[in-house]
N, C-alpha and C positions, 0 to 999 in steps of 0.2 A: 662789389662781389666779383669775385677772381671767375674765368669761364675755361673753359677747356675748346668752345666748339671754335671752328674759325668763322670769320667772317669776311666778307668782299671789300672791305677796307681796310684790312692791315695787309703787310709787307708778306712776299713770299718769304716763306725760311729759307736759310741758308743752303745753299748749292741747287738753287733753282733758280735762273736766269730765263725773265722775258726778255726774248730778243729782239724785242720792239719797246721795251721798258724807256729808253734815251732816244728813240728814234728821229732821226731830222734835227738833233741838236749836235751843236759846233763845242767842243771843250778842249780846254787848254788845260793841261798838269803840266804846275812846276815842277820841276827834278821828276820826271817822270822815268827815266830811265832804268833805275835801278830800286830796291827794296820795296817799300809800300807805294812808292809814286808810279814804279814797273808795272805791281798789282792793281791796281785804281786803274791806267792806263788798257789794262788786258781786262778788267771789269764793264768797263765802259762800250770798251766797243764791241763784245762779248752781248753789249744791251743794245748795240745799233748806233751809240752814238760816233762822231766823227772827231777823233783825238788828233790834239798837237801834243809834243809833251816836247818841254825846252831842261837844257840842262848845260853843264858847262862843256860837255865831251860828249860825243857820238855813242849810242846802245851798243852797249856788248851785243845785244844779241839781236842780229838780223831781222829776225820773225817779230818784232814789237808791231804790233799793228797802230801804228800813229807816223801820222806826219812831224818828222823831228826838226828842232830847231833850235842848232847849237847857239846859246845867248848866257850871258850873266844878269840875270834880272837884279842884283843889286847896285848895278850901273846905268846910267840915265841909257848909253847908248846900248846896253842891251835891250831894256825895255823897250826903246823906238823898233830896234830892229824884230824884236818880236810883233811888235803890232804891227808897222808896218807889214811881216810877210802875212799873218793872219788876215786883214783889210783884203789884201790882195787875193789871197788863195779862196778866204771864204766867206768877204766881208766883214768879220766881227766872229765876236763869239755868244754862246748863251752860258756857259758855266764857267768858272775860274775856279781851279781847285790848287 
């Protein structure tokens, strides 16, 4: 049976961000730069958490709050070199998106 009231287990609605919601977690968005992976990226840390976003070319736009990291992850050596600076910068991560 369908309910109307809310309850303290389901998801805030839409355009309500806790900004401790990702708090203390490391996330990497592929192609973060631009379209949905831009948006994810500005969701994210919006929640606390701490963004890489890799992509083949640098963000248009300055204000992207992530740590960027120009890579082709469909090449062995992008991939190394994406982890690698990740390891270094902040150990590891907890989300891949």
């Amino acid at each position: 049976m369908a309910t109307n009231e809310s309850s303290s287990t389901t998801a805030p609605r839409f355009g309500i961000i806790d900004p401790n919601e990702f708090a203390g977690k490391r996330v990497l968005v592929t192609g973060g730069t631009k379209g949905a992976g831009e948006a994810i990226v500005r969701r994210l840390a919006a929640a606390g958490a701490r963004v890489a976003a890799t992509a083949r070319s640098a963000p248009e736009d300055a204000s992207l709050p992530a740590f960027f990291i120009a890579a082709d992850l469909s090449s062995p050596e992008g991939f190394a070199t994406t982890a690698k600076q990740l390891k270094e910068k902040w150990g590891g991560i907890d989300i891949l998106i």
